[in-house]
C-alpha positions in Angstrom: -11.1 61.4 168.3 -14.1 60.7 165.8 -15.0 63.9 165.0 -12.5 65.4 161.9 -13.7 69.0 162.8 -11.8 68.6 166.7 -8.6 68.1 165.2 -9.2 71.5 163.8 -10.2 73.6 166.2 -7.5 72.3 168.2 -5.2 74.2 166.6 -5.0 74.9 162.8 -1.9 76.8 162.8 0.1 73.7 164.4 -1.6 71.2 162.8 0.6 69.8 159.9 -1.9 68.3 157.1 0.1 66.9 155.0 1.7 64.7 157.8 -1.5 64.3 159.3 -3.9 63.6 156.6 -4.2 59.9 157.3 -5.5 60.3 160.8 -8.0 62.5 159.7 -8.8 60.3 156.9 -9.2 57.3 159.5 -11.6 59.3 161.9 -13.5 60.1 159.2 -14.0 56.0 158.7 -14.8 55.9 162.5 -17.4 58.9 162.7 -19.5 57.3 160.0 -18.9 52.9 160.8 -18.8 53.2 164.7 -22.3 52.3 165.5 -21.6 49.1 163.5 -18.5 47.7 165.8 -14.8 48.4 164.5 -12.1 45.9 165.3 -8.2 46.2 164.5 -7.5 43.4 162.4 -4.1 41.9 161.6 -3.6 43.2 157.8 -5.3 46.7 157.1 -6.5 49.6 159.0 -9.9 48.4 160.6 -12.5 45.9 160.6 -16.2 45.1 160.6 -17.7 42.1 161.6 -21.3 42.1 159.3 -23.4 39.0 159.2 -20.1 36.5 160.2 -18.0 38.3 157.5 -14.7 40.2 158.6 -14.7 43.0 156.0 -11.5 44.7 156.6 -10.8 48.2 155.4 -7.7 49.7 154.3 -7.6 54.0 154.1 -5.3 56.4 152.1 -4.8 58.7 149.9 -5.5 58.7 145.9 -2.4 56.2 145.2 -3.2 54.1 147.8 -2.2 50.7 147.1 -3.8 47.3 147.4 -0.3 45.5 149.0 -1.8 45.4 152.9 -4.9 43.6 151.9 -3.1 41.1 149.7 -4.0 38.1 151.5 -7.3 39.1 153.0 -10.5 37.8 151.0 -12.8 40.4 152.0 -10.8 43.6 151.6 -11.8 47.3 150.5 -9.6 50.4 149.7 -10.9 53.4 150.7 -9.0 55.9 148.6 -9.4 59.9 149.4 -8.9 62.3 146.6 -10.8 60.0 143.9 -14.1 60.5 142.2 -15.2 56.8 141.2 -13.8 53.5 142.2 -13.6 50.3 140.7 -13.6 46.5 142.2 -12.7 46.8 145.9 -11.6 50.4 145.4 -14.3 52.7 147.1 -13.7 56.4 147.2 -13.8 57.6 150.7 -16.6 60.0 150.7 -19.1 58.0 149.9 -19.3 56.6 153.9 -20.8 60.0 154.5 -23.8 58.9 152.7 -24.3 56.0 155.8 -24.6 59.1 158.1 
């Protein structure tokens, strides 16, 4: 589901967030990037093909760490929970500007 506000209305009262944070994290990524084309790459959470660059993406939490995109060139961190980012850290909220 791409919309965050449907995993709410399905059920607040037996819907965990702490456990389920990162999915709602990661349809938040797809609501705002899916008219560009998301692929599942091999390291990271998902993937954009722009202009015959693979820009993969990796999603968490305010201690997310860089480990997953180690060995991938063009890799971001999008970090929830953060107000400013620095190198290929990129707070989270700041896709909701592409909407």
């Amino acid at each position: 589901m791409g919309e965050t506000n449907i995993y709410y209305a399905l059920g607040l009262s037996q819907w965990n967030l702490e456990s389920n944070m990162g999915t709602i994290r990661e349809a938040f990524f797809v609501s705002q990037v899916s008219h560009l084309g998301i692929c599942v790459p091999k390291n990271g959470d998902f993937a954009l093909s722009l202009k015959d660059t693979e820009i993969v993406f990796e999603i968490g939490g305010a201690h997310k760490g860089k480990k997953q995109l180690r060995d991938v060139p063009n890799g971001i961190v999008l970090r929830d929970g953060i107000e400013t980012g620095f190198g290929n850290v990129v707070p989270l909220y700041l896709l909701g500007f592409l909407y």
